[in-house]
C-alpha positions as CSV (number, residue, x, y, z in Angstrom):
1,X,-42.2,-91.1,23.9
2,X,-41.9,-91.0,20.0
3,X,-44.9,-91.6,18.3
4,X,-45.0,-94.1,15.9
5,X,-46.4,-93.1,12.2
6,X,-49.8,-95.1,12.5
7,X,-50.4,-92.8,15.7
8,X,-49.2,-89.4,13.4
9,X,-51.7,-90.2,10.5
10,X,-54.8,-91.5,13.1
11,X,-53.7,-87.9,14.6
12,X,-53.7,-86.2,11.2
13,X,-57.2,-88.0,10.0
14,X,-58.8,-86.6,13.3
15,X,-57.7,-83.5,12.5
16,X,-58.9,-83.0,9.1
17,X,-62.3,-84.9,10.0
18,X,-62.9,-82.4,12.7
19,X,-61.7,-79.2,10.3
20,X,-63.9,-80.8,7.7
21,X,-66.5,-80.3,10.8
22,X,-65.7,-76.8,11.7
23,X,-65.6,-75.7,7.8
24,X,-69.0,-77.8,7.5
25,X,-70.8,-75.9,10.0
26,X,-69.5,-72.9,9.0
27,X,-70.9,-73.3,5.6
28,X,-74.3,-73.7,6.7
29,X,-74.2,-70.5,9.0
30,X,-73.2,-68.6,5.8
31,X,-76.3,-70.3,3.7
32,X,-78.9,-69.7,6.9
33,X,-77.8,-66.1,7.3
34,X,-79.4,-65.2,3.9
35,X,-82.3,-66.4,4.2
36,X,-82.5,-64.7,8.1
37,X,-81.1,-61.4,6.4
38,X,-84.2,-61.6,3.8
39,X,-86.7,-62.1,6.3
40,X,-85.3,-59.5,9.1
41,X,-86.0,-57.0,6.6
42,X,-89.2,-58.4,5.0
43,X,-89.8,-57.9,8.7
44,X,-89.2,-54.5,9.3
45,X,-91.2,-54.0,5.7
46,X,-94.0,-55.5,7.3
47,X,-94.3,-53.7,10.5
48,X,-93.3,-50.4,8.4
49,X,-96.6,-51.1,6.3
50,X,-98.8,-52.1,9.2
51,X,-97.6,-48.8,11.1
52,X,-98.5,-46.3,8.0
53,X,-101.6,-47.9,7.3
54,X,-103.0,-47.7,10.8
55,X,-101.7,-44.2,12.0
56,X,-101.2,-42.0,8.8
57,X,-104.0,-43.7,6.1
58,X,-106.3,-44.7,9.3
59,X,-107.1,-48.1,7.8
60,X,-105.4,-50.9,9.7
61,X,-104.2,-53.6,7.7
62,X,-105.1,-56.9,9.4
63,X,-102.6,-59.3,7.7
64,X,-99.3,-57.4,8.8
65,X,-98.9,-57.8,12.8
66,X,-99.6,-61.9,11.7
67,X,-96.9,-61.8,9.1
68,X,-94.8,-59.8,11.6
69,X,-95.0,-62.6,14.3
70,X,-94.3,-65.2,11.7
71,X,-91.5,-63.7,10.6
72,X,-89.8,-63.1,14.1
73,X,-90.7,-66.9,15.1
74,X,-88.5,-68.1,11.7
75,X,-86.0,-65.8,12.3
76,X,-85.6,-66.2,16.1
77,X,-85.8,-70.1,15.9
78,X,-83.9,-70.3,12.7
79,X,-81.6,-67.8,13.8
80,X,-80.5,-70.0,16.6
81,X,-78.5,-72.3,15.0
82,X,-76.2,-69.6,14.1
83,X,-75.6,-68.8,17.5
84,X,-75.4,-72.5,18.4
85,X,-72.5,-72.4,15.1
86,X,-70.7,-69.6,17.1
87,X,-71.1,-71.0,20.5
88,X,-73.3,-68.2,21.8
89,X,-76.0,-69.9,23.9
90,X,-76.2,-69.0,27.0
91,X,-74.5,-71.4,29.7
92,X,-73.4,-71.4,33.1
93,X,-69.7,-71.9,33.4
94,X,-69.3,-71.0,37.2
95,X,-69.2,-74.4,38.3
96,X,-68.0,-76.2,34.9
97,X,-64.8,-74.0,34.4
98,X,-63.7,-75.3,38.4
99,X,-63.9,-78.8,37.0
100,X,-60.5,-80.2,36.2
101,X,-59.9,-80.3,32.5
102,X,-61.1,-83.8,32.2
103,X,-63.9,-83.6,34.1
104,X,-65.2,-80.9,31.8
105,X,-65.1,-82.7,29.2
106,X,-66.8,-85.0,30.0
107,X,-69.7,-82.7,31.4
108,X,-69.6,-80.6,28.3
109,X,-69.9,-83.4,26.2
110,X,-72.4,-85.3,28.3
111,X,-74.6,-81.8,28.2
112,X,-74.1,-81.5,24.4
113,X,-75.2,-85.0,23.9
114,X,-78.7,-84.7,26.0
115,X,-79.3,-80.8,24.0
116,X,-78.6,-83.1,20.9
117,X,-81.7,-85.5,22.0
118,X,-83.5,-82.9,23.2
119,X,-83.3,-81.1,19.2
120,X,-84.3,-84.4,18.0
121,X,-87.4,-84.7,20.2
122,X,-88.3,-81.5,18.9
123,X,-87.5,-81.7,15.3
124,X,-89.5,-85.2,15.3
125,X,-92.4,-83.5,17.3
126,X,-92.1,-80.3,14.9
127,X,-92.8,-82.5,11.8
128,X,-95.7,-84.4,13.8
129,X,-96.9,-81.1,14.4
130,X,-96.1,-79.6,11.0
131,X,-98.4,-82.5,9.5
132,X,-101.5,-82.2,11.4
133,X,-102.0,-78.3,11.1
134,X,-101.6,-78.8,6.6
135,X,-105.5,-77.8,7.0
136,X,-105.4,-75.4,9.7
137,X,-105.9,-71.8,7.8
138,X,-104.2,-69.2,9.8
139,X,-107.1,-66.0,10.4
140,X,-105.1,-62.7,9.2
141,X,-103.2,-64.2,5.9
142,X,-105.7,-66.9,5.2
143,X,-102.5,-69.5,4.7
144,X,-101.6,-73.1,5.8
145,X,-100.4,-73.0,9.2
146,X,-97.5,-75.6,7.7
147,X,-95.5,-72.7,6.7
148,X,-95.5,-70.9,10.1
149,X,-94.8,-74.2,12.0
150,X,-92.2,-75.6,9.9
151,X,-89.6,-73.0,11.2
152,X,-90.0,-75.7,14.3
153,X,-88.4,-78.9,12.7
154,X,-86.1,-76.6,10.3
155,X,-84.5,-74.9,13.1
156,X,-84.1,-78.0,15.3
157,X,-82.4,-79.9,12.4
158,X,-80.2,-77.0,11.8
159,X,-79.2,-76.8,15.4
160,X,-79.0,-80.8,15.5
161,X,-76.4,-80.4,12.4
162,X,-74.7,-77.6,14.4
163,X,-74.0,-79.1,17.9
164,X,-73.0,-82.3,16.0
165,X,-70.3,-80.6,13.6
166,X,-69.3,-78.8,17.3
167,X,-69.3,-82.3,19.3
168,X,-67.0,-83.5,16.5
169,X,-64.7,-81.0,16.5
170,X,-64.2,-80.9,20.5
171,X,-63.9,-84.6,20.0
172,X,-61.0,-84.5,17.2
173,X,-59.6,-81.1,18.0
174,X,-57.9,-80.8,20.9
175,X,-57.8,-77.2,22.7
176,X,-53.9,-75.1,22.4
């Protein structure tokens, strides 16, 4: 069957819109990596401190294992839209990759589209959340909880743009 040239460019448009997709979302991993790389090690700073302080000057530092765990939760939840990027979540392919080609699909897709509303009922909860603790003080760094709880809605949205650049390309992209 020849394919007519309408067909060849509808073809060629889904093509580029899902490259524009892939390129996209590899874009944003780039710019979130930075900002992981610069906490990681204000991390590893932190806990470095924390651990001189307490066992070589003998005077604990109470601000540093707080920071610490802040840090890890940014990182971590942050950090998870680069695997999402990369296709690194874990998943259970047993049964999936027995499914005739089509049939995947369909259950991939389906499962990518019920994550997607499950990001968005997190993100949208996040920022609830996010809004009520503005007062709450947190006890070792004496700062707004807003800034610990805002790696919530951040990382969901991030994930959200993910799966949707991913869900776009699977849909315009077909596999070699």
């Amino acid at each position: 069957m020849v394919k007519t040239k309408t067909a060849r460019i509808g073809d060629e448009l889904l093509i580029g819109i899902g490259m524009l997709s892939r390129k996209t979302g590899d874009w944003l991993e780039k710019i979130t990596i930075v900002p992981l790389a610069i906490i990681g090690g204000t991390m590893v700073t932190v806990v470095l401190v924390g651990t001189f302080y307490r066992y070589v000057l003998n005077a604990s530092l109470q601000w540093t294992e707080e920071a610490a765990r802040y840090l890890m939760i940014w990182m971590a939840l942050v950090g998870a839209s680069v695997s999402m990027n990369r296709r690194e979540h874990i998943g259970i392919r047993l049964v999936i990759e027995r499914l005739p080609l089509v049939l995947r699909k369909i259950v991939e897709l389906v499962t990518k589209l019920l994550t997607l509303y499950f990001l968005y009922v997190l993100s949208s909860q996040g920022v609830t959340m996010v809004l009520d603790a503005r007062t709450q003080v947190s006890p070792g760094l004496g700062i707004s909880m807003f800034w610990p709880l805002l790696s919530v809605p951040v990382a969901g949205i991030l994930m959200m743009c993910q799966l949707t650049f991913q869900i776009i390309v699977d849909l315009t992209i077909k596999e070699e």
